[in-house]
GUSETI-22808 format. One line per field, with one value per residue (C-alpha): x, y, z; residue number from 1. Coordinates in steps of 0.1 Angstrom, whole numbers, plus 5000, padded with zeros to 4 digits. Each point is the difference from the previous one (the first is absolute). Layout:
// GUSETI-22808
X	c(X ...)
Y	c(Y ...)
Z	c(Z ...)
seq	c(NUM ...)
//
This chain:
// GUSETI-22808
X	c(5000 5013 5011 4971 5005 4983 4977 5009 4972 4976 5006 4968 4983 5019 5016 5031 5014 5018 5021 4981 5023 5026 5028 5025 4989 5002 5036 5008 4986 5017 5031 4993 5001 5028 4992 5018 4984 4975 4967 4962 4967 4974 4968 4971 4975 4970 5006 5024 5023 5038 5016 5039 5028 5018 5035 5000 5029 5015 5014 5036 4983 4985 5032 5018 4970 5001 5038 4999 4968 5025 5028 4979 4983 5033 5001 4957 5001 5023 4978 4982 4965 4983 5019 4979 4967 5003 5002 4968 4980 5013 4989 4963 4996 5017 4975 4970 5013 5003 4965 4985 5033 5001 4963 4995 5032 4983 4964 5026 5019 4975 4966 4983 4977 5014 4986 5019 5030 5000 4997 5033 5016 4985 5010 5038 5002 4984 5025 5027 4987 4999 5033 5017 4982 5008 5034 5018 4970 5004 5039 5020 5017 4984 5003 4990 5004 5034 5006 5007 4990 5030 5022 4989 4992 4982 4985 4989 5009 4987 5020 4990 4998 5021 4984 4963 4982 4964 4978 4967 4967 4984 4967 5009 5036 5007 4995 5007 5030 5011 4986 5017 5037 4994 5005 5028 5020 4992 5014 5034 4997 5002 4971 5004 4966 4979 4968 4975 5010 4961 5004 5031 4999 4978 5028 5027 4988 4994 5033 5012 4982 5021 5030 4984 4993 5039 5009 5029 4993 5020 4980 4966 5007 4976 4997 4978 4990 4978 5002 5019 5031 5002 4980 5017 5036 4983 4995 5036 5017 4981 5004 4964 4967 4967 4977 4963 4979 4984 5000 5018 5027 5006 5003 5031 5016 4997 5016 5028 5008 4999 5026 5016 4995 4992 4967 4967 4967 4971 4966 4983 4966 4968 4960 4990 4968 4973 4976 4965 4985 4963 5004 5025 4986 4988 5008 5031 5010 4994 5019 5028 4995 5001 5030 5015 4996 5002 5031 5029 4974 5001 5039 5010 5015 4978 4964 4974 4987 4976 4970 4983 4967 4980 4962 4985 5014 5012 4967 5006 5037 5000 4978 5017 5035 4989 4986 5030 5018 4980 5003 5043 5011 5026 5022 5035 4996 5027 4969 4999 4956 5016 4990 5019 5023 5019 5020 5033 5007 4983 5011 4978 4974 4999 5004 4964 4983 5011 4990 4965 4992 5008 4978 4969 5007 4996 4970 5012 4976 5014 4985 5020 5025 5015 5014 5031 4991 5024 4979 5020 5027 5023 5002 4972 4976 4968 5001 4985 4976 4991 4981 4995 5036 5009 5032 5001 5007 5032 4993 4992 5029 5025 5012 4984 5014 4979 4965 4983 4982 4979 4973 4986 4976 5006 4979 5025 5030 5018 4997 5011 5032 5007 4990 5022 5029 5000 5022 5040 4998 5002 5007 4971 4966 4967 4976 4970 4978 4987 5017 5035 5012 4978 5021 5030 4992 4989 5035 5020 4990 5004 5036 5009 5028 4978 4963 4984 4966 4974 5026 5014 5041 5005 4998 5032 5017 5000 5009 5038 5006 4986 5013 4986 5008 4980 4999 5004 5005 4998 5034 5030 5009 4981 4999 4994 5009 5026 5000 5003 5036 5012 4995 5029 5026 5022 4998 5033 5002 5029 5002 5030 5004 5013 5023 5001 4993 4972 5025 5016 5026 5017 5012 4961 4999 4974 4974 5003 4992 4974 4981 5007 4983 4974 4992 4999 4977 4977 5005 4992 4970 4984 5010 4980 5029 4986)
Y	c(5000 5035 5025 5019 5045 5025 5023 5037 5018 5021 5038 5004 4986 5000 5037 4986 4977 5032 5033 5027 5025 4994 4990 5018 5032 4979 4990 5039 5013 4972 5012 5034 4983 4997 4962 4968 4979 4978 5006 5003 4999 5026 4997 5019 5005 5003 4967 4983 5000 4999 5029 4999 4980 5030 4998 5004 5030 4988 5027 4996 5013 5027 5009 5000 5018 5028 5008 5004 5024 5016 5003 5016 5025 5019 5005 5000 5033 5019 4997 5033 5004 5007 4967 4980 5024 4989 4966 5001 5019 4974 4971 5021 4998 4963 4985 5017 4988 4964 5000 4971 4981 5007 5003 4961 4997 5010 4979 4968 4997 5022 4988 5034 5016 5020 5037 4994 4991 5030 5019 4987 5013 5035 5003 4992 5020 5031 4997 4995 5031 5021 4996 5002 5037 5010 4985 5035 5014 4970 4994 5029 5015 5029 5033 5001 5028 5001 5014 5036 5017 5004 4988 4963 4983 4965 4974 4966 4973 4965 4970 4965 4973 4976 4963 5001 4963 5002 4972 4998 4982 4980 5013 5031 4985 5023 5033 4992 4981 5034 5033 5001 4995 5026 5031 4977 4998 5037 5013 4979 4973 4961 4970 4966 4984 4974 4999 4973 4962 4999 5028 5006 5000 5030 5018 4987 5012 5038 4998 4986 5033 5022 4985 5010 5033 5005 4988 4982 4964 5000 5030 4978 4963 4970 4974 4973 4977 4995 5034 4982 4991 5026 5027 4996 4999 5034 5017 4991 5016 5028 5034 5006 4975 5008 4976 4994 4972 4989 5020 4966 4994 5040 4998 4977 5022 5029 4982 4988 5035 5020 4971 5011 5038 5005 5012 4985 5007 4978 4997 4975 4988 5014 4994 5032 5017 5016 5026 5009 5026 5010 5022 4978 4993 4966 4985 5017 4990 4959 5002 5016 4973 4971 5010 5011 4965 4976 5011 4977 4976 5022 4993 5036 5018 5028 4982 5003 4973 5021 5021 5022 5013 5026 4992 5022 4987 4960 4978 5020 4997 4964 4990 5018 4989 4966 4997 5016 4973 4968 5008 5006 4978 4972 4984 4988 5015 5028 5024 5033 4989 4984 5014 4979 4973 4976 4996 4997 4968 4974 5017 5033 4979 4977 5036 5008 4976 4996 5034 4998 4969 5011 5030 4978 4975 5027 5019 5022 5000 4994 5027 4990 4977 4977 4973 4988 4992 4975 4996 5031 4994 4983 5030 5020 5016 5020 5035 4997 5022 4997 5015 4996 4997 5002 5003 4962 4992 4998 5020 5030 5019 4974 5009 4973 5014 4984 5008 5001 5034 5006 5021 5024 5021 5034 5028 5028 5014 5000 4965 4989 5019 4984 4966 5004 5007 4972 4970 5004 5008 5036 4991 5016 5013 5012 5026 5007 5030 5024 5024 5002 5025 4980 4966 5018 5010 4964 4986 5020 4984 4963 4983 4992 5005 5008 5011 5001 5016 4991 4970 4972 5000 5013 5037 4998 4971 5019 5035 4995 5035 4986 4980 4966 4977 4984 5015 4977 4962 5006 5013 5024 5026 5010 4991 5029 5035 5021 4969 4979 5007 5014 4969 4988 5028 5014 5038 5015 5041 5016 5037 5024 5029 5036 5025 4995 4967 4989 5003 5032 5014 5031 5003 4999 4980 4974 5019 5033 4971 4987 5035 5008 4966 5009 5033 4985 4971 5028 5016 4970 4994 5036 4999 4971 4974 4965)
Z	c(5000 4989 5029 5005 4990 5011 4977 4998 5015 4971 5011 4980 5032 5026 5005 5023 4973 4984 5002 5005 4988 4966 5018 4978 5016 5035 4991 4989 5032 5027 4984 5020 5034 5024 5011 5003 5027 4981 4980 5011 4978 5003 4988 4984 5031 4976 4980 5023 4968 5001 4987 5006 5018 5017 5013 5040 5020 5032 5028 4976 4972 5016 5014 4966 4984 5031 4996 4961 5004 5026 4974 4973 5024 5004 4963 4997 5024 4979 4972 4994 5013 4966 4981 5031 4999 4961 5005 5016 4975 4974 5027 5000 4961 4998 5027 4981 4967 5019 5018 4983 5008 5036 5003 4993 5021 5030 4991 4994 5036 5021 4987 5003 4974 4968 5013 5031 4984 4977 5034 5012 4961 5007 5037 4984 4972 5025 5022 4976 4980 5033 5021 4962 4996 5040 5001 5005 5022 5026 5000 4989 5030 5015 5013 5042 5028 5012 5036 4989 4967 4975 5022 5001 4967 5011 4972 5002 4979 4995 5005 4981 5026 4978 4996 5005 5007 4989 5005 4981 5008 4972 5001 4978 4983 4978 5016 5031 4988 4980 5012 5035 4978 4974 5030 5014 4968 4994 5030 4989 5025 4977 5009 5008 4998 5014 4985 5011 4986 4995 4970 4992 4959 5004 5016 4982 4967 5017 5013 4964 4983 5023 4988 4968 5007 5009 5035 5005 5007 5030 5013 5006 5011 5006 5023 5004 5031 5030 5029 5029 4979 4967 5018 5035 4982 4983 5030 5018 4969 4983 5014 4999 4995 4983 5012 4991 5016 5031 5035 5014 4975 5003 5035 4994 4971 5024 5025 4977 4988 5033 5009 4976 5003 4965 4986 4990 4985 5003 4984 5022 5006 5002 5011 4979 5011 4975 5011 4981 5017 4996 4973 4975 4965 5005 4966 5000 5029 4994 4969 5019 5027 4977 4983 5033 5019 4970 4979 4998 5017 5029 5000 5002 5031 5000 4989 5024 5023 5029 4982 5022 4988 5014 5011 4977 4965 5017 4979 4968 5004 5010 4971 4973 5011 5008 4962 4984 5022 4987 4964 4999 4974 5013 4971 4997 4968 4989 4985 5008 5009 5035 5027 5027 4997 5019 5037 4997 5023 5021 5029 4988 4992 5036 5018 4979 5004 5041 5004 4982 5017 5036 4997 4982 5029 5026 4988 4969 4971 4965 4977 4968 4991 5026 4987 4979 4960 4987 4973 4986 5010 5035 5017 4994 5030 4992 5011 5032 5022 5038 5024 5037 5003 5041 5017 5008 4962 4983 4974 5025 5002 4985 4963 4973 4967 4982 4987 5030 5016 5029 5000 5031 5010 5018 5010 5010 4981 5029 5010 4963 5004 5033 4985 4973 5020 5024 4993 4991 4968 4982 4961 4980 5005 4977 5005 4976 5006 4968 5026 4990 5028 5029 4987 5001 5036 5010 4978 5024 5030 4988 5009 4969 4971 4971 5008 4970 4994 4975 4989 5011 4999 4962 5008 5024 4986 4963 5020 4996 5013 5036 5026 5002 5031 5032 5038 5028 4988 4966 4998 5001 4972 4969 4958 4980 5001 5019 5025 4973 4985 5034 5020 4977 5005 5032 5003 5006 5013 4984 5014 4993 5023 4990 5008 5043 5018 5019 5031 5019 4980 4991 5036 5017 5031 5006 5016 4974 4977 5016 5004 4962 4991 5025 4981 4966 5011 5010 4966 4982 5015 4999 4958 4995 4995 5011)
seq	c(1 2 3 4 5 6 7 8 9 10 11 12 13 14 15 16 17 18 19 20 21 22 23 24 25 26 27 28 29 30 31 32 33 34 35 36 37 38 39 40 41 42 43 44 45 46 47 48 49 50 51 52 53 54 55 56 57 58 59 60 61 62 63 64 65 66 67 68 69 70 71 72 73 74 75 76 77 78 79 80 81 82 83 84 85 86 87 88 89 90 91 92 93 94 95 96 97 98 99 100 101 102 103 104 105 106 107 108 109 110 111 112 113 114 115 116 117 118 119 120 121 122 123 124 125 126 127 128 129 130 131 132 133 134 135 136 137 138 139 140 141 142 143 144 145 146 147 148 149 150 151 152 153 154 155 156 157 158 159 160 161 162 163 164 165 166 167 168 169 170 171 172 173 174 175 176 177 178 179 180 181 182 183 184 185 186 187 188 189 190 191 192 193 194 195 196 197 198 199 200 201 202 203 204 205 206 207 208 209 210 211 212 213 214 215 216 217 218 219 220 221 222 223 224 225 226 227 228 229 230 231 232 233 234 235 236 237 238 239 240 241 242 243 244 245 246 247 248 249 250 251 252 253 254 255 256 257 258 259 260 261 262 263 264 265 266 267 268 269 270 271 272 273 274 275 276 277 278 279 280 281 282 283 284 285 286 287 288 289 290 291 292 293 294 295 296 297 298 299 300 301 302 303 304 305 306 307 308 309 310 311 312 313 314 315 316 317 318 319 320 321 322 323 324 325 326 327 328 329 330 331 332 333 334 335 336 337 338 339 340 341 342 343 344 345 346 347 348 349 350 351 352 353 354 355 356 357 358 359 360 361 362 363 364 365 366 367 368 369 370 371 372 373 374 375 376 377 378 379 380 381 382 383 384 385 386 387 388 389 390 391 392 393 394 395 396 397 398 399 400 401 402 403 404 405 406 407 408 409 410 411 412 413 414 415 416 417 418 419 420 421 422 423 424 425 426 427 428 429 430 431 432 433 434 435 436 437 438 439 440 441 442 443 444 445 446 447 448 449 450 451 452 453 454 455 456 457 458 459 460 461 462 463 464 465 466 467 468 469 470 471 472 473 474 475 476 477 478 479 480 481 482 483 484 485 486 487 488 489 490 491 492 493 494 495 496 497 498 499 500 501 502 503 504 505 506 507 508 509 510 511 512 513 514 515 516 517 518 519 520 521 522 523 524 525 526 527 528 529 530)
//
């Protein structure tokens, strides 16, 4: 009898039995990694399809990569500040020209739906458009008050860091992966990278287009592996670490860096409260909602998981949202008609479904969705609404990033704001009124980043020009902005002093000094001078 073979699995029904991905372009982009410890397999999370066999970093690699990105920084800060402001308005029109490319990138290894993926393109190319055009306004030294007109000239000058670490999240891989480097790399400092080994093609091939767009490839290194070993080696060696993930994993990188004594930023969790007070548009403000608790699959930092909903517009909100809710399209499909797609891993989808569960068990009531669909796909969840949700559930004050909101009713303003701020958190918060000056007012007294009113996140997170970052546990430092680039840079006081020292001199003793500086103090003051 013949030794027995196996048949080939048909991809044409079973999605695992091939690439997902051409694996020329896998073999082009693994050749931008730093890595010799071994291979891993990641997977499609909407089909469960392989897409690559990507090499694996150990600490030595991330050593080596560390002190070549060292080397070329003292040659990288020399470079003058409108050759790098170009190379990121070349990188703005290169990942525009690129957006179907990178677009089905992101759909591939994250498993989100096409208009959120675009969202991640547009947040890159905005904030690689706006620290190119305020280069000079943010970093070139400045003029400041020295200690005596004339006399004293004082300026301040910015300082690259030298190596920054950043370590980006998978749930947004390619702008997370590329918009905290492009201030980094502006301000002169070089990258070594570790972006999440659950996406990291999406962020290889941004990093690849920077190369492109006329970095030096020694400027922006990759490294690929699991946090303890490649991230931890990260931390011990980088001279400062952007970090964006969970408020527990921060805690650790925190910890690691003030060891250290070297700087960190850290986008970190967040149970994001939305307010609709009694005068909000209703339909307005469901849409807002639904798009606001449901992108990414409610995988998203800053998307909302608490609703508070004044008495007077709750039924009419409640219905309208909860419709809008029940008709979202779920697909695995790459269409630009998908309203929601899939969770990224097992892990996501167990902390779903735990979550859901516990609250149903313990008296919650299920308005829409709650349960997983593997009909569409293995790790798909239905967007999910719950009320009655009490302090005894998990899903109370615990973050669920996934598409799960709880709904509540309140009668006061001022109990919604406390409401809202209870809990550790402080990432982002909504307001909707048709009052745009009365949500302003209530946005100011919310504990939060971003406070965004009449949207959900887009308004701040597409406002380069401000600061966007968490209060209490969801973080340290900011993205965006002044914050943004300065985070990343050491400012250094040069003053030059004039004519006489800041001393006695000129044979005055001591205490004729001190008089004369007593008088001029005064005279300083009464002209104005600050």
């Amino acid at each position: 009898m013949s030794e027995q073979t196996s048949i080939p699995a048909d991809p044409e029904l079973d999605p695992t039995a091939s690439y997902a991905t051409d694996q020329s372009v896998i073999r082009r982009l693994s050749g931008l990694l730093r890595a010799t410890a071994g291979t891993r397999t990641s997977y499609a999370p909407a089909t469960g399809q392989p897409i690559a066999d990507l090499p694996i970093s150990s600490a030595d690699d991330v050593v080596a990569a560390v002190r070549v990105a060292r080397k070329t920084q003292q040659s990288w800060r020399r470079v003058p500040l409108e050759e790098r402001a170009a190379i990121l308005l070349r990188y703005h029109d290169l990942v525009l020209d690129h957006r179907h490319e990178l677009v089905d990138l992101i759909i591939r290894e994250s498993g989100k739906a096409r208009k959120q993926a675009f969202e991640e393109l547009a947040h890159v190319a905005l904030t690689a458009r706006y620290y190119g055009r305020k280069a000079f306004e943010l970093l070139e030294p400045r003029r400041k008050l020295g200690i005596f007109p004339v006399l004293t000239r004082a300026e301040e000058r910015f300082v690259p860091k030298g190596v920054v670490g950043i370590i980006s999240p998978w749930n947004y891989p390619l702008t997370m992966a590329i918009s905290d480097g492009l201030p980094a790399i502006l301000a002169g400092n070089t990258v070594v990278h570790k972006p999440d080994s659950q996406t990291p093609l999406t962020a290889l091939r941004g990093i690849e287009l920077l190369y492109e767009a006329g970095l030096p490839r020694e400027a922006w290194l990759a490294v690929n592996g699991d946090g303890p070993t490649v991230g931890g080696a990260l931390i011990q060696n980088a001279d400062y670490i952007c970090f964006t993930g969970s408020t527990k994993t921060g805690r650790l990188v925190a910890k690691q860096a003030g060891e250290r004594l070297i700087g960190c930023s850290l986008e970190l969790g967040g149970k994001n409260p939305m307010l609709v007070l009694r005068d909000a548009d209703i339909n307005r403000a469901a849409e807002g909602a639904v798009r606001a608790c449901f992108a990414n699959a409610g995988q998203l930092c800053v998307s909302m998981e608490r609703l508070y909903v004044a008495d007077q517009v709750y039924d009419a909100f409640v219905t309208a949202f909860v419709d809008r809710v029940k008709k979202l399209r779920l697909s695995a499909g790459t269409g630009w008609d998908v309203d929601m797609g899939s969770l990224i891993s097992k892990a996501q989808l167990e902390t779903v479904t735990r979550h859901v569960e516990d609250a149903r068990a313990k008296g919650a009531t299920v308005l829409a969705g709650g349960k997983p669909r593997p009909d569409i796909g293995p790790l798909f969840y239905e967007p999910t609404v719950l009320s009655g949700v009490t302090p005894a559930m998990e899903c109370f004050d615990n973050e669920t990033f996934g598409p799960v909101v709880s709904i509540y009713r309140f009668s006061d303003e001022s109990e919604a704001i406390q409401r809202a701020n209870e809990g550790e958190y402080g990432l982002n918060a909504s307001v909707w009124t048709r009052d745009g000056r009365r949500g302003r007012a209530v946005a100011a007294q919310l504990m939060a980043g971003t406070v965004n009113v009449n949207e959900g996140y887009g308004a701040t997170f597409g406002s380069i020009d401000t600061p966007m970052g968490g209060m209490r546990s969801s973080g340290l430092g900011r993205r965006q902005g002044v914050e943004g680039i300065r985070r990343y840079v050491e400012p250094q006081a040069i003053a030059t002093q004039r004519l006489i020292p800041i001393a006695a001199s000129h044979g005055l003793s001591e205490e004729r000094f001190a008089e004369l500086m007593t008088g001029a103090l005064r005279v300083l003051k009464k002209i104005g001078r600050p």
